[in-house]
C-alpha positions in Angstrom: 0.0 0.0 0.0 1.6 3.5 -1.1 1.7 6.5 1.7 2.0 8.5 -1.5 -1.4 10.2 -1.8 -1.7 13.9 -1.8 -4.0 16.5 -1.4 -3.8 18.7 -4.6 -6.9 21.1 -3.9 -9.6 21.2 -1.9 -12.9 22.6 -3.6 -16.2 24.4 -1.1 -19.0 26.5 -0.9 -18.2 27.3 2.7 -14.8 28.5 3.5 -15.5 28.1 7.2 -15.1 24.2 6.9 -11.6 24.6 4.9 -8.3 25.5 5.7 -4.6 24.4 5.3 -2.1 23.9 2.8 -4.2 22.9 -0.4 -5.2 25.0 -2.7 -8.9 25.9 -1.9 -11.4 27.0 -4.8 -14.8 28.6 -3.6 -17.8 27.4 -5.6 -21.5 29.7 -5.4 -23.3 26.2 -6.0 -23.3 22.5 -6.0 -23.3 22.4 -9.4 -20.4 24.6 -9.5 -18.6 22.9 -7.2 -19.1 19.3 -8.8 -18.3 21.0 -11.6 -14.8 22.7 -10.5 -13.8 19.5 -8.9 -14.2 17.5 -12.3 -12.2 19.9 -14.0 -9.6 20.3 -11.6 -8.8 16.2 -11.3 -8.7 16.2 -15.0 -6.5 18.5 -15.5 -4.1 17.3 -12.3 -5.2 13.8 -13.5 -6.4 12.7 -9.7 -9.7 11.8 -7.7 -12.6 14.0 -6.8 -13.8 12.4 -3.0 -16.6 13.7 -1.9 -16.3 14.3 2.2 -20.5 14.5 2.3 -19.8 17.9 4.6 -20.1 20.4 0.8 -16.1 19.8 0.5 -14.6 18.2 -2.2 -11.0 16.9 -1.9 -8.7 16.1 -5.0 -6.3 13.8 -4.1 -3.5 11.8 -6.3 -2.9 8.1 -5.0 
């Protein structure tokens, strides 16, 4: 099992739940923030995970 995984970004609609060393992209929606999230793992080829709190992590394994 690899210790390797990162945290490249961390996308919300509540900056009161974030904070840290990751990037952090404010949405003004869910569907903004799903939609940021997508984009962002494509383009840093990673995962979206869903933490079920309106915060999305992207993470590389």
């Amino acid at each position: 099992m690899s210790t390797d995984a990162r945290i490249l970004a961390v996308v919300t609609e509540d900056m009161s739940l974030v904070g840290g060393g990751a990037p952090i992209f404010f949405a003004r929606s869910p569907e903004e923030r799903e939609r940021i999230a997508r984009y962002l793992a494509r383009a840093l080829d990673a995962m979206v995970h869903d933490l079920e709190n309106g915060v999305y992590i992207i993470a590389r394994h």
